[in-house]
GULOKOL-31960 format. One line per 3 residues: number of its first residue (from 1); their letters; for each residue x, z, y of C-alpha. Coordinates in nm, 4 decimals, padded with zeros to 6 digits. Layout:
<pts>
NUM> A> X/Z/Y ~ ...;
</pts>
This chain:
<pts>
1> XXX> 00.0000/00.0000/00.0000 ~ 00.1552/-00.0654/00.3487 ~ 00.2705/00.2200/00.5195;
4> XXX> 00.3283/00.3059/00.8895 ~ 00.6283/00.0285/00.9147 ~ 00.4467/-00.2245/00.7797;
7> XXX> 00.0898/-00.1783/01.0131 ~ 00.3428/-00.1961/01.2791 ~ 00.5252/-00.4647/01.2113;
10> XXX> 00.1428/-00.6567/01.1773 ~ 00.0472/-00.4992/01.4719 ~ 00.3351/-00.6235/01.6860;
13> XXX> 00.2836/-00.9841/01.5436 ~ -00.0930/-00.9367/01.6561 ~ -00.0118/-00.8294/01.9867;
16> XXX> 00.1749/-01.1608/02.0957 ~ -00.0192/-01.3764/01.9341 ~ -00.4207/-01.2742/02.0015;
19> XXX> -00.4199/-01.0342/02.3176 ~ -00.6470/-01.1776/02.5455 ~ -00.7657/-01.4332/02.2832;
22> XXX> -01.1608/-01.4824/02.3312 ~ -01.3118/-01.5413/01.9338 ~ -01.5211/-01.8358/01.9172;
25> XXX> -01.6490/-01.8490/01.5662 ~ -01.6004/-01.6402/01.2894 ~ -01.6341/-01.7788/00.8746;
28> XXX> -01.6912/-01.5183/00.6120 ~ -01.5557/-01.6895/00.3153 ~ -01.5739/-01.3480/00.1036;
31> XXX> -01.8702/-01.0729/00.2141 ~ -01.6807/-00.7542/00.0710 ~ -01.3995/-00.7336/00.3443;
34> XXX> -01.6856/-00.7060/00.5647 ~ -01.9565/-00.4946/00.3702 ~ -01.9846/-00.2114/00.5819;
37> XXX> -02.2105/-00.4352/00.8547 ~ -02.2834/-00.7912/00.6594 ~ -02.1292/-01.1237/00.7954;
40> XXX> -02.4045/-01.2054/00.9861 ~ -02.4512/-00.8645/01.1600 ~ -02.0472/-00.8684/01.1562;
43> XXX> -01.9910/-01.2026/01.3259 ~ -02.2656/-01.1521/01.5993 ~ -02.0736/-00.8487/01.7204;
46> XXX> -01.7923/-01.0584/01.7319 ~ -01.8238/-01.4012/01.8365 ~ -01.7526/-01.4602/02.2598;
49> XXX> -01.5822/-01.1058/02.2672 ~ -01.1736/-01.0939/02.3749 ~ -00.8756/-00.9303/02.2233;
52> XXX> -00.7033/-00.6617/02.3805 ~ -00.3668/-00.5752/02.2755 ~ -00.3775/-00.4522/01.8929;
55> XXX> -00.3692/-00.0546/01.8386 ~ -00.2456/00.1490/01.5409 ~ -00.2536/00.5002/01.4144;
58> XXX> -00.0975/00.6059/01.0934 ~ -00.1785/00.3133/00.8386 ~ -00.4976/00.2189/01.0201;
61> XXX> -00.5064/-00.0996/01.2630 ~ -00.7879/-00.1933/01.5375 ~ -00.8455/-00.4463/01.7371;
64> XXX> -00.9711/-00.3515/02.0665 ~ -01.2400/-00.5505/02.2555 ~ -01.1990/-00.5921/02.6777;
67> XXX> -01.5576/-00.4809/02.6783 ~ -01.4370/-00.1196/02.4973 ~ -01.5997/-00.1873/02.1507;
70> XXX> -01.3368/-00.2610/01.9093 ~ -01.2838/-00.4251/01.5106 ~ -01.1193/-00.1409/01.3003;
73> XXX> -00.9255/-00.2970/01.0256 ~ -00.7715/-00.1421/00.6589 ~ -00.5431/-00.3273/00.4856;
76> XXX> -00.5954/-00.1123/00.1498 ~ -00.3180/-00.2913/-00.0870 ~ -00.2512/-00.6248/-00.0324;
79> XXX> -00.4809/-00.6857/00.3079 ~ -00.2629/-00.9085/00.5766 ~ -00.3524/-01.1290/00.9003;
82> XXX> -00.2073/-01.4507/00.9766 ~ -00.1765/-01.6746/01.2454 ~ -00.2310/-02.0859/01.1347;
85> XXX> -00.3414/-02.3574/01.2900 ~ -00.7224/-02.4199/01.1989 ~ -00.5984/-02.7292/00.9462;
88> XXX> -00.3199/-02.5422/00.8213 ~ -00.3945/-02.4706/00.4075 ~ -00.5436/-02.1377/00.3123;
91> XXX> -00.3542/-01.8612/00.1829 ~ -00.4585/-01.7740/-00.1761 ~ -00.7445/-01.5103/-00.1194;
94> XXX> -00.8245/-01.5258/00.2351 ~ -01.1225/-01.3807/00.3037 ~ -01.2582/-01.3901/00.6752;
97> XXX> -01.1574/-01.6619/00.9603 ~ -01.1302/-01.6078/01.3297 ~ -01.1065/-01.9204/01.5679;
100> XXX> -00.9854/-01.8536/01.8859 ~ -01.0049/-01.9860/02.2003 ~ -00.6424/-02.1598/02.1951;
103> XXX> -00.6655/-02.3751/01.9105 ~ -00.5472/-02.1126/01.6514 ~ -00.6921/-01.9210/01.3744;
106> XXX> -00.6138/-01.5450/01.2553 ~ -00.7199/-01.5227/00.9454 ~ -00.7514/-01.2272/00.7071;
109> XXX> -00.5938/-01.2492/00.3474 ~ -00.6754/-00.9967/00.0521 ~ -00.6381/-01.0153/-00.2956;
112> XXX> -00.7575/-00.7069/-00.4153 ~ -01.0173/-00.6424/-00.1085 ~ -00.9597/-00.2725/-00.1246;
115> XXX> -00.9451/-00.3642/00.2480 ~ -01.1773/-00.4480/00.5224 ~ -01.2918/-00.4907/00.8150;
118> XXX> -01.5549/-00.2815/01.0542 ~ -01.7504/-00.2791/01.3886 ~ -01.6488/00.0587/01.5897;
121> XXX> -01.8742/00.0663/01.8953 ~ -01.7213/00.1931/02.1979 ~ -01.4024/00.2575/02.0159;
124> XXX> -01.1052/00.0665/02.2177 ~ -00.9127/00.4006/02.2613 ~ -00.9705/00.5141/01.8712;
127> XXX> -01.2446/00.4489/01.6699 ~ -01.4434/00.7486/01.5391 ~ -01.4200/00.5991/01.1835;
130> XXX> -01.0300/00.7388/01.2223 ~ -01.0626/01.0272/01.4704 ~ -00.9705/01.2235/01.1831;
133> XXX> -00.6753/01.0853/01.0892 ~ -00.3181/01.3106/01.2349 ~ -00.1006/01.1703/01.4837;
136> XXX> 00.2165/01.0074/01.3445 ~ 00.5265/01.0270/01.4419 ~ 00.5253/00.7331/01.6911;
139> XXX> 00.2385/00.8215/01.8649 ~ 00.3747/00.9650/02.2516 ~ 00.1594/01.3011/02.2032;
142> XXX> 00.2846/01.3405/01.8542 ~ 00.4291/01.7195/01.8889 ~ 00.6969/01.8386/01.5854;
145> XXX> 00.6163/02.1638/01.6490 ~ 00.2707/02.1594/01.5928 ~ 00.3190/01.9471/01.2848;
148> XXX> 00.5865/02.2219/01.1816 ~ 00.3108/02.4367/01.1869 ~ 00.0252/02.2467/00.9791;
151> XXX> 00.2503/02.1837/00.7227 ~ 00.4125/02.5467/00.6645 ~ 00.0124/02.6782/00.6477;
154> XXX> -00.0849/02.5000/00.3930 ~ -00.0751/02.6293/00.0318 ~ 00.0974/02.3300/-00.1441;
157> XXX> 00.3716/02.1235/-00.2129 ~ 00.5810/01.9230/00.0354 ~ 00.4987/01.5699/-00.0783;
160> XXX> 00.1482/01.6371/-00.1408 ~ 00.1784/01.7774/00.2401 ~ 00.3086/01.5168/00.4180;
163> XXX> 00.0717/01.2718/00.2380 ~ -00.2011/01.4570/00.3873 ~ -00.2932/01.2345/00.6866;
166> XXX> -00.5138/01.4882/00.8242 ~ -00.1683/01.6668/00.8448 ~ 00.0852/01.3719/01.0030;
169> XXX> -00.0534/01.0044/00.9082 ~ 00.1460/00.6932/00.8330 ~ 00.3800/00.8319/00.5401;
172> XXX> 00.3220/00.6674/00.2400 ~ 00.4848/00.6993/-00.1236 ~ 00.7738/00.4946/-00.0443;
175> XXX> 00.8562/00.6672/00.2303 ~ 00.8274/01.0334/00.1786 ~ 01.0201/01.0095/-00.1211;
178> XXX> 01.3114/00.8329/00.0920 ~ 01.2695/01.1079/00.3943 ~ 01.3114/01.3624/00.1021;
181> XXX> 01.6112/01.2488/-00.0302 ~ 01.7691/01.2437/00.3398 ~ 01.6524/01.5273/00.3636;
184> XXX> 01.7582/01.6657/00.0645 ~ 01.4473/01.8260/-00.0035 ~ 01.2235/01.8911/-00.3841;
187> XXX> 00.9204/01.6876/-00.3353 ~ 00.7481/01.9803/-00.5096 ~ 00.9037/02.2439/-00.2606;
190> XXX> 00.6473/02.4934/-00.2221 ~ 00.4566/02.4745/00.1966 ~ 00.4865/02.8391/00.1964;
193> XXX> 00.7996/02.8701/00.1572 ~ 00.9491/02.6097/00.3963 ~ 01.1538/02.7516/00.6466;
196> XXX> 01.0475/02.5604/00.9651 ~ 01.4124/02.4327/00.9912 ~ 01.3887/02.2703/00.6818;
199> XXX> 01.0346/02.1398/00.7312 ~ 01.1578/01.9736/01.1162 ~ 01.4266/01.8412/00.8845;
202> XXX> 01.1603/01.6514/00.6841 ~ 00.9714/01.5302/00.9964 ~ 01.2850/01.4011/01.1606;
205> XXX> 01.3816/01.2207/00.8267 ~ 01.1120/01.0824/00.7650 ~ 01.0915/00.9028/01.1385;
208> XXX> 01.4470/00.7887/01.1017 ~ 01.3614/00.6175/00.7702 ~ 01.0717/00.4095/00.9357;
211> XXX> 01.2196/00.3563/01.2369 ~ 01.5173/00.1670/01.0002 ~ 01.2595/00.0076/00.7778;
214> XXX> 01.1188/-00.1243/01.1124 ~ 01.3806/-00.2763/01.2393 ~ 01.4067/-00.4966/00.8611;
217> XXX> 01.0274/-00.5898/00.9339 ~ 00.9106/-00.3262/00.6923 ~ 00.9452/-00.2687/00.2922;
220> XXX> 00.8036/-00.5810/00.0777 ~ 00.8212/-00.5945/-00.3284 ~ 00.6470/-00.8998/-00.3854;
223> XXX> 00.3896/-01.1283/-00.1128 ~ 00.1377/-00.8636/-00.1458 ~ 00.2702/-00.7445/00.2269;
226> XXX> 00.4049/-01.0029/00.4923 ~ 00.4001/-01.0332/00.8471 ~ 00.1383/-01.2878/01.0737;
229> XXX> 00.3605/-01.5327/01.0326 ~ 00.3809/-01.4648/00.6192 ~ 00.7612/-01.3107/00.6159;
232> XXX> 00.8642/-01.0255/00.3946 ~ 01.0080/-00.7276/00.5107 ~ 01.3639/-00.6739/00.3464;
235> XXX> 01.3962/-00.2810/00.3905 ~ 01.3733/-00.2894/-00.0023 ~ 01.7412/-00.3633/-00.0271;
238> XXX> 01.8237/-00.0098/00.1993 ~ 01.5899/00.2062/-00.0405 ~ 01.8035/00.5455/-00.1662;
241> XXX> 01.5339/00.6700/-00.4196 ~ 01.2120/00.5089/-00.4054 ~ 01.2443/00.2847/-00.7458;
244> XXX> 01.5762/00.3804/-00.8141 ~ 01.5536/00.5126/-01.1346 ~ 01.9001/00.5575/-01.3553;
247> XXX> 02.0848/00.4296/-01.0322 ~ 02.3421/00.6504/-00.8903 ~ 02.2417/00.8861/-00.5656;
250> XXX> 02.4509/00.7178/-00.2820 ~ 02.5637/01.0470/-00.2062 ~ 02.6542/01.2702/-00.5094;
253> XXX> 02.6810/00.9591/-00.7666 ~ 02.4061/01.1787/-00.9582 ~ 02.1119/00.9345/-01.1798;
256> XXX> 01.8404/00.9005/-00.9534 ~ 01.5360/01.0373/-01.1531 ~ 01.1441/00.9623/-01.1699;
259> XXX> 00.8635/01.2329/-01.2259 ~ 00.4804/01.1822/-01.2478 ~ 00.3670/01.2876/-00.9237;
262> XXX> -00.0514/01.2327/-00.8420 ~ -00.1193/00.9233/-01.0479 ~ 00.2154/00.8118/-00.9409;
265> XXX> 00.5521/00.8467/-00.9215 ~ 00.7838/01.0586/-00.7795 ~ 01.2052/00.9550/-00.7066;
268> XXX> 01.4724/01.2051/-00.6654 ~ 01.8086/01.2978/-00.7193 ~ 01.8005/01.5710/-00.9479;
271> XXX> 02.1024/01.7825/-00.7657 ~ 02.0819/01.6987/-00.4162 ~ 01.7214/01.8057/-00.4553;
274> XXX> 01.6863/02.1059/-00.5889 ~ 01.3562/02.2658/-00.6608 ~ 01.3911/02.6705/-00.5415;
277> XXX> 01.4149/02.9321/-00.8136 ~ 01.0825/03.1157/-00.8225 ~ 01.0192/03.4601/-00.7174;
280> XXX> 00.8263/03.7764/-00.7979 ~ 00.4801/03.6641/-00.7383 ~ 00.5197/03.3069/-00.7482;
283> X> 00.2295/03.0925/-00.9142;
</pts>
């Protein structure tokens, strides 16, 4: 599933190529990405409205209207936008087509339409569908401290608490097993017993890693994720842990390892990482 680097790296694509970009028509080739309003309820709010400059929080993407309405968009696993030429040949599994007023099409592309797109009245400035959703760690009124704090009350596990994106949003599997590793951190390191030096150590980490994976147009494993102009990110090639398994830690020479973690999987190395010794009381 993309993570925070990758809705960025869309979003910046978006925001030179459809900002101030009036819609003209709109062709639902596929009703699902669209289910939550219908296509013809969907493209009535839609035609004859403008762009305004693309907005993201954590992994979620919308597309603000001039008028102060907006289009909230999820790219689930595999959802991207493109920019073609209205002639141009379809990507495999696009779903939804946008013709705008300089010729050009965005178009959105999903294979497994786990994805989709959704009408958020009045919601330019953030939609109420994700007013729930914590700032990440790009967002200018993002505070560490407070995050600090959310994370060290809860009674869990480190991974499972930086997941969380009621707690800090846009960290993904890939990446909070990397900002773990730098950070030389167990991802099953009890909350409640993170020192909040440790836990800013995390935080910080964990925006380093993205901001690097940024700059290398995000992480891609196959054309599942690309940007609007279909290009893969190549961050892949700087991964420490994340699908490393049986390679050696670039810093102790240890065998990376892999654990079940939630339905999925976990990457470490197994002595840079140490999981605490319990103590008296410990469950």
């Amino acid at each position: 599933m993309p993570e925070l680097p990758e809705v960025e790296v869309v979003r910046r694509g978006l925001e030179k190529n459809v900002t101030g970009r009036m819609v003209c028509d709109v062709t639902v080739l596929r009703e699902r990405p669209v289910r939550w309003d219908g296509p013809d309820a969907f493209k009535a709010g839609v035609v004859g409205r403008t762009f305004a400059a693309p907005r993201r929080r954590g992994k979620y993407l919308w597309f603000p209207f001039s008028d102060g309405d907006a289009m909230l968009a999820h790219l689930g696993m595999s959802g991207q936008f493109r920019i073609d030429a209205p002639g141009a040949d379809l990507a495999p599994n696009t779903r939804v087509l946008f013709d705008l007023d300089d010729g050009r099409q965005l178009r959105f592309v999903d294979q497994r339409m786990f994805g989709g797109l959704q009408l958020a009245p009045q919601g330019a400035q953030l939609p109420a569908q994700v007013s729930h959703i914590a700032l990440d760690p790009f967002d200018e009124y993002f505070n560490i401290e407070q995050a600090i704090e959310r994370i060290r009350a809860k009674r869990s596990t480190i991974k499972r608490a930086i997941l969380d994106q009621s707690v800090i949003s846009g960290i993904g599997n890939i990446y909070a097993d990397e900002c773990l590793w730098r950070a030389k951190t167990h991802y099953d390191h009890p909350t409640q017993r993170l020192t909040a030096a440790r836990a800013r150590r995390v935080l910080v980490a964990a925006k380093e890693v993205m901001t690097e994976s940024l700059a290398q147009g995000g992480t891609s494993f196959d054309e599942l994720y690309v940007d609007v102009n279909g290009s893969s990110g190549y961050f892949s090639r700087s991964l420490n842990v994340y699908g490393q398994e049986g390679k050696p830690c670039a810093r102790c020479g240890t065998q990376i390892r892999r654990d079940s973690f939630m339905n999925r999987s976990s990457y470490l190395c197994p002595k840079c990482q140490r999981l605490p010794r319990p103590i008296h009381g410990d469950k």
